[in-house]
N, CA, C and O of each residue as an XYZ file, in Angstrom:
624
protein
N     -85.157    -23.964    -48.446
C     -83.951    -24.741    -48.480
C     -82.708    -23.905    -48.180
O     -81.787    -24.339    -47.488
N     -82.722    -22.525    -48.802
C     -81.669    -22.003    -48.743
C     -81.510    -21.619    -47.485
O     -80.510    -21.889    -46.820
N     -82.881    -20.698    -46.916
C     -82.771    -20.575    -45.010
C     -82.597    -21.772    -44.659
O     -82.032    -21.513    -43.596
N     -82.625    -22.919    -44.690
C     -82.418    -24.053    -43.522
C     -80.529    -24.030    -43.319
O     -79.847    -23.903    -42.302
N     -80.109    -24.229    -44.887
C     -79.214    -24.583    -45.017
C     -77.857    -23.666    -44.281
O     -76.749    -24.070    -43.929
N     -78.521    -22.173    -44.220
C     -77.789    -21.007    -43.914
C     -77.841    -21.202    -41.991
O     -76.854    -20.934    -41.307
N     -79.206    -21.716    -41.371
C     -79.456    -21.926    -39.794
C     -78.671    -22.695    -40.074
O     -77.530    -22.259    -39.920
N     -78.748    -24.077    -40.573
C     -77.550    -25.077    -40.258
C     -75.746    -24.452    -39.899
O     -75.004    -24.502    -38.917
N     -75.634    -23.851    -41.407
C     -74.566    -23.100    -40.793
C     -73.985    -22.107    -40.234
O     -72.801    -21.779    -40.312
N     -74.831    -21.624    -39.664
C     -74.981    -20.747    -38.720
C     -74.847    -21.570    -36.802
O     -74.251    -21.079    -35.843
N     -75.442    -22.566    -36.840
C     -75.272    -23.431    -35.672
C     -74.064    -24.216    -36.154
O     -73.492    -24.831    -35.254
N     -73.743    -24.289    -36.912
C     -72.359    -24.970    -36.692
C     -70.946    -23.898    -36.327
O     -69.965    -24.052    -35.598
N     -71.328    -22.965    -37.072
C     -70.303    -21.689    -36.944
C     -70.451    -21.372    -35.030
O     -69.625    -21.077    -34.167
N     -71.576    -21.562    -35.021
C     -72.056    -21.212    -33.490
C     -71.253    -22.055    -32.528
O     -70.628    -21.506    -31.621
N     -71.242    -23.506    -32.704
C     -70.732    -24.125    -32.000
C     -69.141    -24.813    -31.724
O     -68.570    -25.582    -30.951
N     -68.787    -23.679    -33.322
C     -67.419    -24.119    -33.677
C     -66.884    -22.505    -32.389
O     -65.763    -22.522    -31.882
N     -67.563    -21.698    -32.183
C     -67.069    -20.675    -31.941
C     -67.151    -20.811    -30.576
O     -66.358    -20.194    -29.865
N     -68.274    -21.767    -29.949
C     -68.127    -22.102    -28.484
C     -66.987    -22.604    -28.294
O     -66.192    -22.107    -27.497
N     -66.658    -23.981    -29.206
C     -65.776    -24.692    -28.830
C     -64.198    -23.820    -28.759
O     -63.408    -23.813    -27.815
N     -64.094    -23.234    -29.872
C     -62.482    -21.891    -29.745
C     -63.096    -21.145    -28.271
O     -62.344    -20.748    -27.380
N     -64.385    -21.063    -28.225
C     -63.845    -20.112    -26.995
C     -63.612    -20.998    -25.487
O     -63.310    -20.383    -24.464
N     -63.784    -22.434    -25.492
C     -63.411    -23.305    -24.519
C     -62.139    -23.122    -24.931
O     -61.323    -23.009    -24.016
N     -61.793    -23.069    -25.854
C     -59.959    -24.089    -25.683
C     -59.354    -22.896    -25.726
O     -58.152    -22.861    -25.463
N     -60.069    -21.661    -26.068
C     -59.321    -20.486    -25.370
C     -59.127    -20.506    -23.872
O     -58.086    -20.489    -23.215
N     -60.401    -20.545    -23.496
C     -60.434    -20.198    -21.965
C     -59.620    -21.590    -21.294
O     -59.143    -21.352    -20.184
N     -59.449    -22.667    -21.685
C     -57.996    -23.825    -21.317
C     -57.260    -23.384    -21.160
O     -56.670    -23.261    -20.087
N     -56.873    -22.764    -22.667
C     -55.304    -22.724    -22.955
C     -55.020    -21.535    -21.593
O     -54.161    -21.599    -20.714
N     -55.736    -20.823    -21.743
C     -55.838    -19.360    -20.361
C     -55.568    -19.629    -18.739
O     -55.021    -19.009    -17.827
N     -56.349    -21.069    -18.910
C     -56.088    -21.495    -17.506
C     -54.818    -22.094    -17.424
O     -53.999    -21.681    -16.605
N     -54.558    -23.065    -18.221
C     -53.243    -23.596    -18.358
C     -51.985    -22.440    -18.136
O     -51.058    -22.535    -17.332
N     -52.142    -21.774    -18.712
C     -51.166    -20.613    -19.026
C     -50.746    -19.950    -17.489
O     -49.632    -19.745    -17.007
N     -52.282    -19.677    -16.865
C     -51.799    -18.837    -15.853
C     -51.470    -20.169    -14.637
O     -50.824    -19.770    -13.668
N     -51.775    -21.366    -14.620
C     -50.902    -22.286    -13.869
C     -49.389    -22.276    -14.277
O     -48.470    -22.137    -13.470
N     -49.222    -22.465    -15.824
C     -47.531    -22.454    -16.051
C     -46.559    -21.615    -15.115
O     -45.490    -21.726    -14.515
N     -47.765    -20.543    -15.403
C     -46.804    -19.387    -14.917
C     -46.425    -18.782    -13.743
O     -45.376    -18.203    -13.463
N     -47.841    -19.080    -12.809
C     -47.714    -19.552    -11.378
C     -46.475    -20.307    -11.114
O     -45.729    -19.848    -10.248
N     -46.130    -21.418    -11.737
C     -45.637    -22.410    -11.291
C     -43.800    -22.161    -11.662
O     -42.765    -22.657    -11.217
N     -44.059    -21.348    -12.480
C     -42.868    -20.680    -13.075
C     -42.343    -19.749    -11.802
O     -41.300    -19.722    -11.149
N     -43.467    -19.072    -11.778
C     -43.095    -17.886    -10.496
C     -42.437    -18.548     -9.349
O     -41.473    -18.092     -8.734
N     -43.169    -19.891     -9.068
C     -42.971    -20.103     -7.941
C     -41.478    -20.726     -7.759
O     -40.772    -20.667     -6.752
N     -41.234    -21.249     -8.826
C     -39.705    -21.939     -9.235
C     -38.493    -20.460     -9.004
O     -37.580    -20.508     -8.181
N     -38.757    -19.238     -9.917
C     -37.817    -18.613     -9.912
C     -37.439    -17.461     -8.251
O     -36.664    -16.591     -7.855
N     -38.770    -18.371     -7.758
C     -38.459    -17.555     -6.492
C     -37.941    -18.224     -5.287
O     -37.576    -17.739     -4.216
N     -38.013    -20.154     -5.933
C     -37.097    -20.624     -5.126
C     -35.703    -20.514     -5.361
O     -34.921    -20.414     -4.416
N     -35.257    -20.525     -6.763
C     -34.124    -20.124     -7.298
C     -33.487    -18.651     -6.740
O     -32.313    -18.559     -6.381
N     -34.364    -17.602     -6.724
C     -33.931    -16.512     -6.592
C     -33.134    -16.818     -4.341
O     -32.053    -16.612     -3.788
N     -34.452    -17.343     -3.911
C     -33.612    -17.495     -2.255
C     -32.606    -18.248     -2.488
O     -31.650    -17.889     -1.800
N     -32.375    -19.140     -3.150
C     -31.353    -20.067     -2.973
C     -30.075    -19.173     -3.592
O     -28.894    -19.436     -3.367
N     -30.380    -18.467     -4.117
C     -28.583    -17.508     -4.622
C     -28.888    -16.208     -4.049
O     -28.375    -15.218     -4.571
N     -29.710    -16.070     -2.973
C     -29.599    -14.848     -2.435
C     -28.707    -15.136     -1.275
O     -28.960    -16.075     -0.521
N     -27.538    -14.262     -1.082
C     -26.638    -14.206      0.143
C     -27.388    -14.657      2.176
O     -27.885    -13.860      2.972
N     -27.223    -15.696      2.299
C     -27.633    -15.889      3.679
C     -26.947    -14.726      4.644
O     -25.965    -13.990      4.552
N     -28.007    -14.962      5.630
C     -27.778    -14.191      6.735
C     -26.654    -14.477      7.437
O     -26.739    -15.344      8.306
N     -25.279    -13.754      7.183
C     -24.367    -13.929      8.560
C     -23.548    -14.537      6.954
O     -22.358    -14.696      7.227
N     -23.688    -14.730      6.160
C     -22.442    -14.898      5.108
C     -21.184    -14.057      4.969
O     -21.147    -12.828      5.021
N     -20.049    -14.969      4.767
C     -19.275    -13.845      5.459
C     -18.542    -13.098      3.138
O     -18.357    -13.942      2.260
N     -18.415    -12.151      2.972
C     -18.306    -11.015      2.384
C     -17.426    -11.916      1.320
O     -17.489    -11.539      0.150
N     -16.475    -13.261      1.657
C     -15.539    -13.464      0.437
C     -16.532    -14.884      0.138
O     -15.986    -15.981      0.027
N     -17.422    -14.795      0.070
C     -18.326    -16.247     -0.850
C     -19.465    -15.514     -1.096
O     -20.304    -16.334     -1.466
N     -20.019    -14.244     -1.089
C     -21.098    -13.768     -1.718
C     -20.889    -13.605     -3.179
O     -19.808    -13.280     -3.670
N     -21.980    -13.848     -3.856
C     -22.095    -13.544     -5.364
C     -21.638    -14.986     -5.993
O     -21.872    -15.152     -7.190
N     -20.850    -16.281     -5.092
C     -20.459    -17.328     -5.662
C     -21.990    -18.056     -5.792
O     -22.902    -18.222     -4.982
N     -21.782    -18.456     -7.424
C     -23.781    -19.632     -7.413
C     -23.380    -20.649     -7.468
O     -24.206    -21.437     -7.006
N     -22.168    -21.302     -7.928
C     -21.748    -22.802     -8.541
C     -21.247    -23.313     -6.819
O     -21.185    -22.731     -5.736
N     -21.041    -24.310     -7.169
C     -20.874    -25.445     -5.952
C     -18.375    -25.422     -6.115
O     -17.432    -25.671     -5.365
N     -18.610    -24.890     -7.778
C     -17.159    -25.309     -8.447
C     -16.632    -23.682     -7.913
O     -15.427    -23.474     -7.772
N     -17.429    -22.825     -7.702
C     -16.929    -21.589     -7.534
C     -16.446    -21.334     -5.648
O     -15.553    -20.712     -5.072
N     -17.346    -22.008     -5.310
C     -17.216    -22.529     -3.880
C     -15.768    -23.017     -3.175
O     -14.852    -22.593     -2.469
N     -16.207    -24.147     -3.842
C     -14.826    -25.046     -3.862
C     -13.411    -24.166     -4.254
O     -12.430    -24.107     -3.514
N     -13.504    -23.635     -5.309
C     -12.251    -23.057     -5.758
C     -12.068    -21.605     -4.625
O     -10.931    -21.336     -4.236
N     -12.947    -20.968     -4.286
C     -12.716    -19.862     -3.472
C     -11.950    -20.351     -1.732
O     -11.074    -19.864     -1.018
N     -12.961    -21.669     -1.634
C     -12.065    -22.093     -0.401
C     -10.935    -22.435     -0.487
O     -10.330    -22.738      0.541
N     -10.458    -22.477     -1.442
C      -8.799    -23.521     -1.875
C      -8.003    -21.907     -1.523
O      -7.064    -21.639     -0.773
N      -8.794    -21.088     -2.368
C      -7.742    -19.654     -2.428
C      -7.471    -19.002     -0.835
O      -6.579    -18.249     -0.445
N      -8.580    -19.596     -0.129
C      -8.732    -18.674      0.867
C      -7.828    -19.838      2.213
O      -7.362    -19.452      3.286
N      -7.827    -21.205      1.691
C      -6.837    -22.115      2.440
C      -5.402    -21.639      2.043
O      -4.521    -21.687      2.900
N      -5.145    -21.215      0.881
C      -3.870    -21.078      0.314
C      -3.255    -19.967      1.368
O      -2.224    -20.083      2.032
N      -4.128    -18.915      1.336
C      -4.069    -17.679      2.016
C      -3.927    -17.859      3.606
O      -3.167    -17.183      4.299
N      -4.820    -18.928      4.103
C      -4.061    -18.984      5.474
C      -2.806    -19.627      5.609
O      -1.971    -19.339      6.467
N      -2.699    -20.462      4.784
C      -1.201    -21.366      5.116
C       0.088    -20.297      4.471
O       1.208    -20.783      4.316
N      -0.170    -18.836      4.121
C       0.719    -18.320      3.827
C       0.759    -17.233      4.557
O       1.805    -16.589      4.476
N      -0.311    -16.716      5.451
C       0.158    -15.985      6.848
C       0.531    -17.199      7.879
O       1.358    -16.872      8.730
N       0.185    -18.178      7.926
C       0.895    -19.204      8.958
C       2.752    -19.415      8.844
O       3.626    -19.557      9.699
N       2.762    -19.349      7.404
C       4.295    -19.473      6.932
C       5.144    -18.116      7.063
O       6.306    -18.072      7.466
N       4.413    -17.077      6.678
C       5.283    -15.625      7.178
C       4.990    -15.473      8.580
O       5.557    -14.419      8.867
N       4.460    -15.892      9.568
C       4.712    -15.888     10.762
C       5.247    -16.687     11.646
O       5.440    -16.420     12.832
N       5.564    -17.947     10.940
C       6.697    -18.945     11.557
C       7.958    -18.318     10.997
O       8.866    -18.652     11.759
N       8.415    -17.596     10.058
C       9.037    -16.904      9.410
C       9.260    -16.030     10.336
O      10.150    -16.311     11.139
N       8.531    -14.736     10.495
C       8.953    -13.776     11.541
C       9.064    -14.197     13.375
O       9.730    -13.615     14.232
N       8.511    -14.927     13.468
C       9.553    -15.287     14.846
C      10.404    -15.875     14.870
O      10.978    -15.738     15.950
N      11.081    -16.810     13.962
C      12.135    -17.375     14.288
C      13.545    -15.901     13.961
O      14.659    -15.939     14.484
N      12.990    -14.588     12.860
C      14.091    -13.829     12.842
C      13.809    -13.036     13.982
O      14.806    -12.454     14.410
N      12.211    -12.728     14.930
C      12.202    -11.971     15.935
C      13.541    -12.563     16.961
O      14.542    -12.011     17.419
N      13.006    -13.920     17.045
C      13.854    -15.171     18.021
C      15.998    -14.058     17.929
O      16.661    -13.435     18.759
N      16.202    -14.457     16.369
C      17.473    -14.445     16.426
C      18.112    -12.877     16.116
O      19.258    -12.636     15.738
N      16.579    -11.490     16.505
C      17.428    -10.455     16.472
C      17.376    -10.333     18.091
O      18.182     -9.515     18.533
N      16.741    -10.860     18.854
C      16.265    -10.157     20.165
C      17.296    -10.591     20.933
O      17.551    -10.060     22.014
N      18.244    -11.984     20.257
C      19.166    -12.858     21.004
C      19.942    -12.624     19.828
O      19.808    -13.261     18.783
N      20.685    -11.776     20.003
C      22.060    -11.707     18.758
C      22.836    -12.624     19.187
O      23.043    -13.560     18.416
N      23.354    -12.635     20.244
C      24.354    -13.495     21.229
C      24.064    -14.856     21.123
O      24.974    -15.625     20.811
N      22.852    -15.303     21.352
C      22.690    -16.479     21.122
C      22.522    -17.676     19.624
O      21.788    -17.562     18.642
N      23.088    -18.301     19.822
C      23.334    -19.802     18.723
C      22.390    -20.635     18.911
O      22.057    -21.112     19.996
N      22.018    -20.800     18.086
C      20.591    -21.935     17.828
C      20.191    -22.379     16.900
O      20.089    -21.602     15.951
N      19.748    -23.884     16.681
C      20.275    -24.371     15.413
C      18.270    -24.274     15.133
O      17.372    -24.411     15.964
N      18.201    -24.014     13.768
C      16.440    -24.287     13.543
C      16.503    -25.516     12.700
O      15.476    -25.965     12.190
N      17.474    -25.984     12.561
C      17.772    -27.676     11.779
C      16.610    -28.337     12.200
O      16.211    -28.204     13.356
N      15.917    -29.168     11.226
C      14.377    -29.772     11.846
C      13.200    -29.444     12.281
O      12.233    -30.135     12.600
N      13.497    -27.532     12.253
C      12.188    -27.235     13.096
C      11.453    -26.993     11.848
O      12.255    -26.760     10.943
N      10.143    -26.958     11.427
C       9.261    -25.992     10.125
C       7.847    -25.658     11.299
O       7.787    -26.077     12.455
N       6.873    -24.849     10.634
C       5.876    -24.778     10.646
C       4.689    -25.611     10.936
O       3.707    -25.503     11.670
N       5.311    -26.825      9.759
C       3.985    -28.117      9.994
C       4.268    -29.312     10.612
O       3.671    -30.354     10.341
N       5.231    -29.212     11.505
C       6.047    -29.846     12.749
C       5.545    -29.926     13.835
O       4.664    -29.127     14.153
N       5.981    -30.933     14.708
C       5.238    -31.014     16.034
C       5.839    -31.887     16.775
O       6.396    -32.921     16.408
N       5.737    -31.518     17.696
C       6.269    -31.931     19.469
C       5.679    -33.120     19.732
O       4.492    -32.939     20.003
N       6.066    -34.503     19.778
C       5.738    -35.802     19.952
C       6.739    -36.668     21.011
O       7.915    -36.802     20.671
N       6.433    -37.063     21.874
C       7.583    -37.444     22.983
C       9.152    -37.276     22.795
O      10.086    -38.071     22.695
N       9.035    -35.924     22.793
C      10.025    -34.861     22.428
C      11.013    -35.114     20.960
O      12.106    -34.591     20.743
N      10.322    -35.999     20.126
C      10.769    -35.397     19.300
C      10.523    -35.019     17.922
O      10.251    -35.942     17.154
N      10.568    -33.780     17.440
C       9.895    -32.802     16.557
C       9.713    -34.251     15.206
O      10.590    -35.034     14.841
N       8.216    -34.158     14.728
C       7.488    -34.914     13.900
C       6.916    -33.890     12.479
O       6.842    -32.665     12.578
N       6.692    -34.351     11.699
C       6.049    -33.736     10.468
C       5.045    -35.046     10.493
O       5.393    -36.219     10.359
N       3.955    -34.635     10.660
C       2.532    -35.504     10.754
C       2.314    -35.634      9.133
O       2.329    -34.753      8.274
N       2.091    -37.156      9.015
C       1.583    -37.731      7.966
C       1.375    -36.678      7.419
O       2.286    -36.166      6.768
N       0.255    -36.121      7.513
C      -1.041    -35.631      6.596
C      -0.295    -34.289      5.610
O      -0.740    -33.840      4.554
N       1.020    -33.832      6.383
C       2.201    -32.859      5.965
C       3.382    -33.086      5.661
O       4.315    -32.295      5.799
N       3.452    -34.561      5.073
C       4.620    -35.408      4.597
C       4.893    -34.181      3.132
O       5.675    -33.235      3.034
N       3.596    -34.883      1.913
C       4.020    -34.226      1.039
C       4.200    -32.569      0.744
O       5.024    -31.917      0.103
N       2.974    -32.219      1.562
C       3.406    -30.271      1.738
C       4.890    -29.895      2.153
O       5.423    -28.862      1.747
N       5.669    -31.014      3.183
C       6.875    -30.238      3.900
C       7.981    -30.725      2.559
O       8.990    -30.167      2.130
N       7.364    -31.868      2.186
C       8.648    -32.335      0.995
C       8.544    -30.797     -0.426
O       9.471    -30.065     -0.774
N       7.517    -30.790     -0.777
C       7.013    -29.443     -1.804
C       7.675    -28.391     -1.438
O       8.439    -27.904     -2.272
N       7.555    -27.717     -0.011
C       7.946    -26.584      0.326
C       9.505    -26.447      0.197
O      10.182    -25.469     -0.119
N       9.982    -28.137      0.650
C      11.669    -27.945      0.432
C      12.157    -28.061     -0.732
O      13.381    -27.939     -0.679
N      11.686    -28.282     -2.011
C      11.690    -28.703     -3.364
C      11.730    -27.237     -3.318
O      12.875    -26.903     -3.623
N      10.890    -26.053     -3.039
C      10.563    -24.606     -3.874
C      11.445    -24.182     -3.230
O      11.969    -23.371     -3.993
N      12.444    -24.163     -1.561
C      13.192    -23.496     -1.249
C      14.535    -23.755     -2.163
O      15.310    -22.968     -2.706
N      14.475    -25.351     -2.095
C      15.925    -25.616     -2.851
C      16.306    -24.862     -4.407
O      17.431    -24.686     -4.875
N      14.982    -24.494     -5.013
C      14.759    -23.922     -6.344
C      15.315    -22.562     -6.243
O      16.289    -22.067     -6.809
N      14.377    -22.008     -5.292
C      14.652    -20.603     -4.886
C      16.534    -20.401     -4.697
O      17.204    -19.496     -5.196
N      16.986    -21.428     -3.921
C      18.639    -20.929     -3.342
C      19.266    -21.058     -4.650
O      20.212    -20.272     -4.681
N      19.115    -21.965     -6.192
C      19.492    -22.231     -6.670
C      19.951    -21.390     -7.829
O      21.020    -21.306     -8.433
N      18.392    -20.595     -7.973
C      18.331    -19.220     -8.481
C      18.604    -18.094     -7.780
O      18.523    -17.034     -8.402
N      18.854    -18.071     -6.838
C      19.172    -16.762     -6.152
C      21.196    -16.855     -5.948
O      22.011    -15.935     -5.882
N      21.377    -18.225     -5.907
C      23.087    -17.805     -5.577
C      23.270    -18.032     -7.124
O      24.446    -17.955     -7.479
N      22.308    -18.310     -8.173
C      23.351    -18.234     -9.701
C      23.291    -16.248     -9.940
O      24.180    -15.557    -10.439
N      21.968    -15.790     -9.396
C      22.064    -14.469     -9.650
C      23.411    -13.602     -8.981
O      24.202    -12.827     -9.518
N      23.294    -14.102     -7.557
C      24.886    -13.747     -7.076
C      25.917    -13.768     -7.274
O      26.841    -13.160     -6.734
N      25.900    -14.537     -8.148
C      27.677    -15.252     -8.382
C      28.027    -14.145     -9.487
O      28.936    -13.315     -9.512
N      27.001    -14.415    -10.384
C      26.824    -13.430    -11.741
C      27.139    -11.756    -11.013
O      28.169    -11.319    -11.527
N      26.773    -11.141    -10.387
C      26.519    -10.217     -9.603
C      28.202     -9.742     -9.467
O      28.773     -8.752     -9.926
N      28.818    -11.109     -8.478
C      30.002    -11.142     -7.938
C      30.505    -11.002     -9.205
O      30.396     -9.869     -8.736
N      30.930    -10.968    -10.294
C      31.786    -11.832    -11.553
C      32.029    -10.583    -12.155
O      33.159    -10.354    -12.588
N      30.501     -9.141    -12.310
C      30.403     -8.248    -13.662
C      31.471     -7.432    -12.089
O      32.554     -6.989    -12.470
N      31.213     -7.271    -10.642
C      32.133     -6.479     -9.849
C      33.124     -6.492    -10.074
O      33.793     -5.459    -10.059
N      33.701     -7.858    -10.422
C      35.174     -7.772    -10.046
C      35.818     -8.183    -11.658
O      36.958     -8.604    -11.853
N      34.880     -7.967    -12.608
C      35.766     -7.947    -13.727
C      35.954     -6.127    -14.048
O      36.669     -5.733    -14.969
């Protein structure tokens, strides 16, 4: 009785130990699919934020779509402000090269344009040309109160 009882559990221990070693060898397979599958994810991730070919040097290292966006704004800002210091320097090239000459720049700006002859600010630069004259008018406002002040401590 006592040997039967001990084979009995002995085949059960036996078959409890098959069964752990199936759901080992599962869990094993499972595991190395996860992780495959893992791999295969972080290596689409990894091309997708790796710098393309021919990228140009001021959007590398950007991952967000918001970092994107904001770098192009900086880098629009940046052209419309060599566009503005160079409508800037020819009109003073214009009036050192011609001392002699009188010429009115009344109406002319930058984001202006030649329309059956006569000079236009295109829609799309209504509110930019109104902004820009808002910051000049600011600018003269503060710059002749600094003058005056200037003029006032001289001559007291």
């Amino acid at each position: 009785e006592n040997f039967a009882a001990q084979v009995k559990e002995l085949r059960e221990m036996q078959e409890a130990l098959g069964k752990a070693k199936k759901d080992l060898e599962d869990q094993k397979a499972r595991r190395a699919e996860e992780k495959k599958s893992l791999e295969e994810e972080l290596g689409k991730l990894q091309s997708a934020m790796a710098p393309a070919e021919g990228k140009p040097d001021s959007v590398r290292g950007l991952t967000t779509r918001a970092q994107l966006v904001e770098r192009i704004q900086q880098l629009g800002e940046g052209v419309f402000k060599a566009a503005q210091h160079s409508w800037e320097n020819a009109l003073t090239q214009i009036k050192i090269a011609n001392p002699g000459l009188e010429f009115s720049t009344e109406g002319m700006g930058m984001l202006r344009k030649m329309v059956d002859g006569q000079i236009i600010i295109p829609d799309q630069y209504k509110q930019m040309e109104a902004d820009e004259e808002e910051e000049e008018l600011d600018e003269e406002d503060n710059g002749e109160e600094g003058h005056e002040e200037g003029h006032g401590k001289s001559d007291g």
